[in-house]
N, C-alpha and C positions, 0 to 999 in steps of 0.2 A: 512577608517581604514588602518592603516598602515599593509604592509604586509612582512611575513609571519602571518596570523591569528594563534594566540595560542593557541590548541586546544585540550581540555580534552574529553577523552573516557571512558564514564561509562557504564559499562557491558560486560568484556570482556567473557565471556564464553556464552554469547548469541550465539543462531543460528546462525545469519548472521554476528556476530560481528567480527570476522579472515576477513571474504570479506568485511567487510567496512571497514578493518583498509586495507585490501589489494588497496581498490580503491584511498587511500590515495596516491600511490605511483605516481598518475594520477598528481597530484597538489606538485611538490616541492619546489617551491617558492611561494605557494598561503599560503599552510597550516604545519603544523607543530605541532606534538603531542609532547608535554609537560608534560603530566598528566595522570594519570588516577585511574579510581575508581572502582575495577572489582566487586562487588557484588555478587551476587550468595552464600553468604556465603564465598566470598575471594578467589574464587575458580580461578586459571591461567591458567586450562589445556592448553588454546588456545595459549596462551600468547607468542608470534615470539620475539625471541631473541634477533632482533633488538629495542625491546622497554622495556627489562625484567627488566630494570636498570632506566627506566624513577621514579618519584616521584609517589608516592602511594599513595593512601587514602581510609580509610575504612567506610565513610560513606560519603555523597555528602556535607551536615556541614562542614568535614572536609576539603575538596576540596575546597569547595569557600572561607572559613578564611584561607589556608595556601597556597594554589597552585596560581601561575600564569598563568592568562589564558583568551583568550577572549569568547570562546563558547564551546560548547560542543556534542558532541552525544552522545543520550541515547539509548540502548538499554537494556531492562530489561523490567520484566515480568508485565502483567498488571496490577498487583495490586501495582506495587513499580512505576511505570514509570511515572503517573501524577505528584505523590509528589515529584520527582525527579524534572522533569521540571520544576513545578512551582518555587522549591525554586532558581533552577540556574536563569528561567527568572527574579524571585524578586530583582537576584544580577545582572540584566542586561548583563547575559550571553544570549548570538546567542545560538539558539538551534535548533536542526536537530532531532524527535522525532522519534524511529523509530516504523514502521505501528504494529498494530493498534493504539499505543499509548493510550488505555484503554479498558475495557470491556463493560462499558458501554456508552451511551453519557452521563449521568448525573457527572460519573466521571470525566468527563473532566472541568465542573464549578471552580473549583479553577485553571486549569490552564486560562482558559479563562479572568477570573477575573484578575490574575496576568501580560496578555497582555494587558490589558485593561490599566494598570496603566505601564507598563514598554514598551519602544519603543525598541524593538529587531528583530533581523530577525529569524522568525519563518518557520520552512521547517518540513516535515515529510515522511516517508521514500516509498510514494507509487512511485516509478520509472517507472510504466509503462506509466505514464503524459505524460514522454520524449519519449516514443517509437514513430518510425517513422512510423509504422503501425496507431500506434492510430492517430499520428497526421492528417492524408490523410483520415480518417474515419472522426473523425471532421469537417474537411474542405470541403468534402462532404456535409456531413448536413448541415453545417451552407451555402453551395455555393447552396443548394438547390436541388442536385442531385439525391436525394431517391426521389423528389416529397414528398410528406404525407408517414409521417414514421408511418409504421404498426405494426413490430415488432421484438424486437431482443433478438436471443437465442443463450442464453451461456452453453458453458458444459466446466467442470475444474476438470479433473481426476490425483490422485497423488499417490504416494506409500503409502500402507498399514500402519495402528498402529504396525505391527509387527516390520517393517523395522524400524521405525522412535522411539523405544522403550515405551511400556507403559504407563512406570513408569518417562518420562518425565515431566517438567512443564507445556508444552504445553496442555497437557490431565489432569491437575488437576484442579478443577472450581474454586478452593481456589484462585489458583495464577493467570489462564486465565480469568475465568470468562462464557467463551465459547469456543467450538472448532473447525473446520473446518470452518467455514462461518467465526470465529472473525476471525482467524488466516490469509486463505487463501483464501476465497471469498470476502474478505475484494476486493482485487486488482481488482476483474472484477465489483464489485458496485459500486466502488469508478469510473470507466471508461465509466461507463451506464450515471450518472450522467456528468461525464466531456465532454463525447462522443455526446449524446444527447442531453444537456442542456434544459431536460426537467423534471420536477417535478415527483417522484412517489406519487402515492395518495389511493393506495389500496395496501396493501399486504395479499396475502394468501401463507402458509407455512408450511411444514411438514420435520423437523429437529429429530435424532436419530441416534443409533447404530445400523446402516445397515451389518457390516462385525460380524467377529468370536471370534474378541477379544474384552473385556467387559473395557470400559474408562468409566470417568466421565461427559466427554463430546459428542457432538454428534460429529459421525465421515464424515457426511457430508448430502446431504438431496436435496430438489428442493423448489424454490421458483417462486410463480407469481408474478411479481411487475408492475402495474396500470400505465400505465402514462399520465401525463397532457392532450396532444393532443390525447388523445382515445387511441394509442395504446397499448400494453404489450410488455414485457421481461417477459423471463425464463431464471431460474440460474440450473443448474443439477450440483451436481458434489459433491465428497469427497474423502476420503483417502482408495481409495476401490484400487490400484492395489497392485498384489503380486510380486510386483519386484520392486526396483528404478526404476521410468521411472513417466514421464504424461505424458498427453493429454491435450487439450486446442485449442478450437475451438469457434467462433462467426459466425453465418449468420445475418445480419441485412437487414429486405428486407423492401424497401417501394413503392410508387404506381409507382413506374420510375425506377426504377433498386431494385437488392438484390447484397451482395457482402458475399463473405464467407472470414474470415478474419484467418488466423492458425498463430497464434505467434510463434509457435515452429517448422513451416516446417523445417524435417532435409536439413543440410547446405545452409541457410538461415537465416535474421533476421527476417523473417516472410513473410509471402505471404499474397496478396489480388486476392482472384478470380471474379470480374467485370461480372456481367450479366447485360446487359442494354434491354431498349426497343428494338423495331424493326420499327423503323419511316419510311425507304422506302423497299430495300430486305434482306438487310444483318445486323441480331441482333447485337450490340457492346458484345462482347466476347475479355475480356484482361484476364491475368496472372499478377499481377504485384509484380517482388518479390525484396525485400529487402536484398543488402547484408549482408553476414554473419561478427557478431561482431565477435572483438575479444580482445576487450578492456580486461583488467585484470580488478579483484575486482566486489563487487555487482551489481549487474544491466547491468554491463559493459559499453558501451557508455549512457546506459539511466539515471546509477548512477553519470558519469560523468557530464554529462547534470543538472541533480538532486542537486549536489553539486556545480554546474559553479550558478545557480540559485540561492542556497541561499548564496553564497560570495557576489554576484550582490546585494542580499539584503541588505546585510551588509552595500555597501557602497555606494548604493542608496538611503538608506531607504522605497523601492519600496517593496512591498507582493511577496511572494512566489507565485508560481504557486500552490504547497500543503498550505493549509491554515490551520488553526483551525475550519474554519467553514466548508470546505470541508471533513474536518476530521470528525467533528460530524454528518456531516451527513449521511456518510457510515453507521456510527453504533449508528445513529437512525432508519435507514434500518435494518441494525440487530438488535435493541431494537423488533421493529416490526415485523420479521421474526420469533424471541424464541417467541413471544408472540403470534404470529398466530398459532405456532404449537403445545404448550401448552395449548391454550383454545378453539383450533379446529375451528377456525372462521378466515372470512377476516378484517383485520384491518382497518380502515380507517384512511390516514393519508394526509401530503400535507409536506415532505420533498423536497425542494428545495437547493438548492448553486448559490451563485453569479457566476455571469461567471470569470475567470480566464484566465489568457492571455496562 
């Protein structure tokens, strides 16, 4: 594909949409915005002035019959965001889907369907794939260094519904579908599976409004999730602080070492604390910490990474590291987690994903 890629951006007044159009500035002879199709009811508040003058469109129909363009990003709310993709992939538009890219996995059928028959490069927006923490955690496991993995526990604590307003989309089930777990545990499910590359097959779960303000969704909750080789994960966590700020922690121990993983040790791109055995007198005890990003835009070097990936697809024709099937799998995990905590039971399931490079 010849380059600059021409690149439309639908949903500018998304959350994350200002840092994906910021992470743009990363690629200026890859990519090149051409378009766009803000949604939200046409809404611009975000809208940098260095694009306020690009060509417009009010519906994604209109974008693909009048705009010039080779691909796109979506972001928009879950109930618009499958139909969006599908029809851009129908028109053979590269598409960058951003997470979750649906509420349910059934919703995601028509886009799947749509890849099935169009050859495009398909990417979605989980960025922590590229984190260099996560990478050194995989390579562990798969180098065989935990020995028999036992079990890995996550806690993912974030600012309150006060801070992040009520009356948001995010907390309406109309437009999400789900809350905390679609929105934001999405990222540590989606890394259990990439991380571990092992199946879950049991889930038990208890999802609600834990905090003081009354949504339509649950504002966060705990999950057990079963997996293939006998061990478990625990997921803990929701939108329980009362300030801007989180928290985000993993221990992963198995019969040969535990590591305690903090993605957001301050000034740092994360830390790994290393406990190993003790073979003759002196236990392996490492620190090992990752420099501090400071890449501009979403994700920062991991969105970089994220978007050098799906260009590479483009002109490979090689899979994303984010897939479609990766993607349905997280939230067949969550299909299964609102359903364990709704019928008070453990689920029985056998969610897997192909390995991914």
């Amino acid at each position: 594909m010849k380059l600059p890629v021409k690149l439309a951006f639908v949903g500018i007044d998304h959350p994350h949409g200002a840092e994906w159009r910021e992470l743009l500035r990363n690629f200026p002879n890859e990519l090149r915005l051409t378009a766009i199709m803000p949604g939200f009811d046409g809404a611009t508040t975000s809208l940098e002035e260095r694009f306020a003058r690009l060509p417009r469109y009010d519906s994604v129909e209109r974008l693909i019959e009048k705009a010039d363009f080779d691909a796109a990003i979506v972001c928009l709310p879950n109930n618009e965001s499958v139909s969006a993709a599908t029809k851009l992939v129908a028109a053979g538009k590269h598409v960058l889907l951003e997470k979750p890219g649906a509420a349910t996995s059934r919703d995601l059928l028509p886009l799947e369907e749509a890849l099935q028959h169009h050859h495009v490069a398909f990417q979605t927006g989980y960025v922590f794939r590229f984190d260099e923490g996560v990478q050194r955690l995989r390579e562990m496991v798969r180098d065989g260094r935990f020995g028999h993995l036992i079990s890995v526990e996550m806690n993912f604590i974030t600012s309150d519904v006060r801070r992040r307003d009520p009356q948001h989309y995010l907390f309406d089930r109309s437009a999400s579908g789900g809350g905390f777990f679609n929105w934001l545990a999405c990222h540590f499910i989606d890394l259990l599976l990439y991380i571990t590359g092992l199946s879950v097959v049991g889930v038990t779960a208890r999802t609600d409004v834990f905090g003081d303000t009354s949504i339509d969704v649950e504002d966060g909750g705990v999950a057990i999730l079963d997996l293939s080789n006998g061990g478990i994960a625990t997921f803990v966590g929701g939108y329980w602080m009362p300030r801007w700020a989180g928290e985000s922690h993993w221990v992963v121990r198995g019969s040969e070492r535990w590591v305690h993983w903090r993605p957001t040790a301050p000034g740092t791109g994360g830390e790994l604390q290393i406990h190993g055995p003790q073979p003759h007198w002196y236990a392996m005890e490492e620190t090992f910490t990752i420099p501090q990003d400071t890449t501009r835009g979403y994700g920062g070097a991991r969105g970089v990474a994220l978007v050098k990936d799906w260009l590479h697809a483009m002109q490979t024709g090689s899979p994303c590291r984010n897939t479609l099937e990766s993607t349905r799998a997280v939230l067949e995990i969550i299909d299964a987690i609102y359903q364990s905590s709704a019928e008070a039971r453990r689920i029985e399931c056998c969610i897997e994903v192909m390995a991914e490079h």
